[in-house]
N, C-alpha and C positions, 0 to 999 in steps of 0.2 A: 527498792534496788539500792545497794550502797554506792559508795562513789567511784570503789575500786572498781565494781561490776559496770560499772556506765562506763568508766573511762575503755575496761579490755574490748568492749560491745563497739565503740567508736573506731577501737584500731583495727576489730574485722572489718569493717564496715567499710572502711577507708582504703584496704587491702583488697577487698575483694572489687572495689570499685575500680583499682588499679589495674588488676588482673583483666577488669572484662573492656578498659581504653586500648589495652594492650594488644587483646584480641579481634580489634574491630581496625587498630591499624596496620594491622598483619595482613585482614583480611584484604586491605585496600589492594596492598603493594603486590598481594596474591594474582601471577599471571593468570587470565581466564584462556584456559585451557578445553576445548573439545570433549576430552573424557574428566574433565574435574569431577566429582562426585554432587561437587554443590551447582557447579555449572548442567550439570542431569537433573537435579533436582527444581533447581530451578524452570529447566526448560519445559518437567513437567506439570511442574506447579502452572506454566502458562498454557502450559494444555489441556487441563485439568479447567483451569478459566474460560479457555474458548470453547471447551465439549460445554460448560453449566450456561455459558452467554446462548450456546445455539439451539440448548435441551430449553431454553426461558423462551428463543423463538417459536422454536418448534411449536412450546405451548402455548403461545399468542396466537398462532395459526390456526389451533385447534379448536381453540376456544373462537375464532372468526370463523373458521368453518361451519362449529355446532350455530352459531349466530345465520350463518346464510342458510344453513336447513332449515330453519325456524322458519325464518323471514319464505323462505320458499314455500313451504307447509301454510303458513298462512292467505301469502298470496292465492295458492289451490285453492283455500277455503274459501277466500272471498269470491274468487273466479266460479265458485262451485251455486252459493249462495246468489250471487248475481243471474246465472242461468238457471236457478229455481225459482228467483222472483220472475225473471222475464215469462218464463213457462207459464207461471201464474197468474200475469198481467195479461199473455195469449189467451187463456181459457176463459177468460172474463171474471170480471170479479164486480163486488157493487165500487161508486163512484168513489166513497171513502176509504174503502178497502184501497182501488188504484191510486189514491193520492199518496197513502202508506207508503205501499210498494215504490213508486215512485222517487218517492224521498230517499229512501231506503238503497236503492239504483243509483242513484245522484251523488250518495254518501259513501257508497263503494266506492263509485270510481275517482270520486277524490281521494279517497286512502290507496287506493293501489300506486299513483305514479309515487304517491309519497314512501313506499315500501321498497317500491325499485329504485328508486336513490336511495335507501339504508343500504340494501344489498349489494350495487353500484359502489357506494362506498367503501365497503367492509371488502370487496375485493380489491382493489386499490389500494387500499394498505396493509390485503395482505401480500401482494404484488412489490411493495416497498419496503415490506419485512425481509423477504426471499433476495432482495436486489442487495439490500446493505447486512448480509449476516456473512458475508464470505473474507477472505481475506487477500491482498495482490501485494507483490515484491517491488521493488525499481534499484539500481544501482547508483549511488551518488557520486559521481567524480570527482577527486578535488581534493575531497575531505577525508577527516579520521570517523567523524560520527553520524549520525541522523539527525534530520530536522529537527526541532525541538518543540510537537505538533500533537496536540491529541491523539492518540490512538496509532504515532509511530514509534515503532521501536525498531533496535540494532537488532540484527541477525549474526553478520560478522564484520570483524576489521580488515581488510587487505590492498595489494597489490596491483596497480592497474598496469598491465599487460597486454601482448599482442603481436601480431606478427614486426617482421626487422622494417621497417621502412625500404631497404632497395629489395626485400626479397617477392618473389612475384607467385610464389605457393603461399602455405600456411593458410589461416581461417582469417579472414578479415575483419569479425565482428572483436572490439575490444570486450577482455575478462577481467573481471575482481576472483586477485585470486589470494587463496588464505594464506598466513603467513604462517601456519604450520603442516605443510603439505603432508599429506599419506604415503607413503612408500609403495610400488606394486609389488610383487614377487619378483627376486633376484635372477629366476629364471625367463624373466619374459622382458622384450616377444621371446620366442625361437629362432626365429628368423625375421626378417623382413627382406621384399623387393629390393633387389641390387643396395642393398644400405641404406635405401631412403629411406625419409623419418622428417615430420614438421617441426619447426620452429615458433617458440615464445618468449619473448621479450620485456622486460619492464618499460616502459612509459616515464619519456621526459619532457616538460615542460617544453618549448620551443618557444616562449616570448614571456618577458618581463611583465608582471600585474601585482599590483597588492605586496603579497609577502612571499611573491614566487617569484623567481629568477629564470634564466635559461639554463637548459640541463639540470632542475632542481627534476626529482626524481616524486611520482605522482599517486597519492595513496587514494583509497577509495574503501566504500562502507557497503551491504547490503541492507537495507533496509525494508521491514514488514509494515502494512497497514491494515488496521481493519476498525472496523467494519469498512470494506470496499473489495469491488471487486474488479477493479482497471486500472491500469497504467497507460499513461499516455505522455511523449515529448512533443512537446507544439514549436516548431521551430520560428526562430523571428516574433518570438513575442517574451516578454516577461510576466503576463496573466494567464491566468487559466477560462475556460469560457464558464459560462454561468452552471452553478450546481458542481463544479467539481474544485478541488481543496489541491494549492497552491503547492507544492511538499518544497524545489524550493527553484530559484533562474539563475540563468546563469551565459555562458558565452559557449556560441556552437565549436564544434571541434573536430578536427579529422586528420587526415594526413596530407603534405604538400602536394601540391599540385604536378608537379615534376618525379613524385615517389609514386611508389605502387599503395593503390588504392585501402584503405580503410574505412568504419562506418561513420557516420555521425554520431557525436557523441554531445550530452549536455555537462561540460565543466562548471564546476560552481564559481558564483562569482565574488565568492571569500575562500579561495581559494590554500591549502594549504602544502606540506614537501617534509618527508622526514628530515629527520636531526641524524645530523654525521654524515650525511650525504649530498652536502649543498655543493650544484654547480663545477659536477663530476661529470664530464660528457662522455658516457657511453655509449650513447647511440640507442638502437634498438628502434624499440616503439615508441613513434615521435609525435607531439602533438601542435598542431599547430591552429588557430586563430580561424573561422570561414568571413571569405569575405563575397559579396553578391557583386553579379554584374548585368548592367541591362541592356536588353538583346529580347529575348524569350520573357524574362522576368521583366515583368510592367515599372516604368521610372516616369513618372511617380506613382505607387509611394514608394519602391526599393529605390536605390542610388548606387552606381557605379562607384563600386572599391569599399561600401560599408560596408563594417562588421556586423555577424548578426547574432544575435541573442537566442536564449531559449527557455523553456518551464519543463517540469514534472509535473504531472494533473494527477490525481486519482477522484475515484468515482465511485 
């Protein structure tokens, strides 16, 4: 190769390199959007993953099943074998012959309890195949993203929401809702009952922590796990009980005591607030601190006026 040829080879080379930085920080700044084509593609590509993780259980199972047929089929034979020697130790036999069979009887029934623990086994894990091949959601409070946790990933980013604090209709369970909502049809309802119609509201902070203020406005994340197949909030604890995985704690949450009621909810406790909208009070869906009091609830160990914590467990 001459020197000319080397040097033009280096300035493709160099170009094309440029072209593909260029396209990788396009794709950063690229909103991930619902209908993106790459955001489909990808969604199937993780579908595509969990149908070949569940078709590998499935044939883990299969292969522990053919195992317990085995193991069953033999057990029969030994069970079969043992009541032909016993028949033939009835019928009489000479002195040698009975010491045979004997031995023989002795050595069965040591192998059989040892076969029903194989097979005791092999169900058992395939019992804990079936338990952890599935997949469960939780909604995170607080925050923009998901744990940062084996086997969790984002679903979507949004908006935590919910009925107005003085209003005494509406659904009291708080929503993450997406920040690019669906439109319905222009024509609907038709109607509705004398005008009525419910109420949803964004979520503000109602006390000072961390990097949140009052009235800072409150985002929230869906989040997937799997292999699992539970969710659980353990209120008044920051652990999970034994066997189930942490996802993350944080400080319980509801509406004031003086307002109309909403659920328990668990706030993270790095807690975060969009940008542009710091410390804007509009009201709405408000969130406030839970504090215990002792009466009904045992002191000790709870304490009158303490705040109380919370976890996400899955399982």
């Amino acid at each position: 190769m001459t020197l000319n040829n080397a040097f033009i080879l280096l300035l493709v080379i160099f170009h094309n390199a440029n072209i593909i930085v260029a396209q990788e920080n396009s794709a950063v700044d690229k909103r991930l959007l619902l209908d993106d084509p790459q955001t489909v593609t990808s969604q199937m590509l993780s579908l595509q993953r969990e149908i070949q993780t569940l078709q590998t259980k499935i044939a883990e199972i299969d292969v522990h099943q053919s195992q317990i047929q085995l193991l069953n089929a033999q057990i029969a034979q030994l069970q079969q074998e043992n009541a032909a020697l016993k028949q033939q130790i009835s019928h009489g036999s000479s002195n040698h012959d009975v010491q045979i069979l004997t031995t023989k009887v002795a050595t069965l029934n040591q192998e059989l309890p040892l076969l029903k623990m194989k097979v005791d086994a092999v169900v058992i894990e395939n019992q804990k195949l079936l338990q952890h091949s599935g997949t469960t959601f939780f909604p995170i409070w607080g925050r923009k993203s998901c744990p940062v946790i084996n086997g969790t990933e984002l679903v979507y980013t949004g908006i935590t929401a919910g009925k107005h604090a003085i209003n005494t209709g509406s659904g009291t369970n708080t929503l993450c809702l997406p920040h690019d909502p669906d439109s319905l049809p222009s024509d609907f309802p038709t109607t509705t009952y004398s005008s009525h119609n419910a109420d949803i509201f964004g979520a503000e902070y109602q006390f000072t922590y961390k990097n949140v203020a009052v009235d800072d406005d409150v985002p929230c994340a869906i989040c997937k796990v799997r292999p699992a197949t539970a969710t659980m909030m353990v209120p008044a604890k920051l652990s999970c009980p034994q066997e189930w995985t942490l996802q993350y704690h944080g400080y319980l949450s509801a509406a004031y005591q003086g307002e109309q009621a909403t659920d328990y909810i668990c706030v993270d406790s790095d807690p975060e607030f969009f940008e542009g909208l710091r410390q804007v009070n509009s009201d709405g869906h408000l969130l406030y601190p839970v504090r215990s009091w002792c009466g009904a609830l045992p002191c000790p160990n709870y304490k009158s006026g303490q705040y109380l914590s919370c976890a996400i467990c899955t399982l």
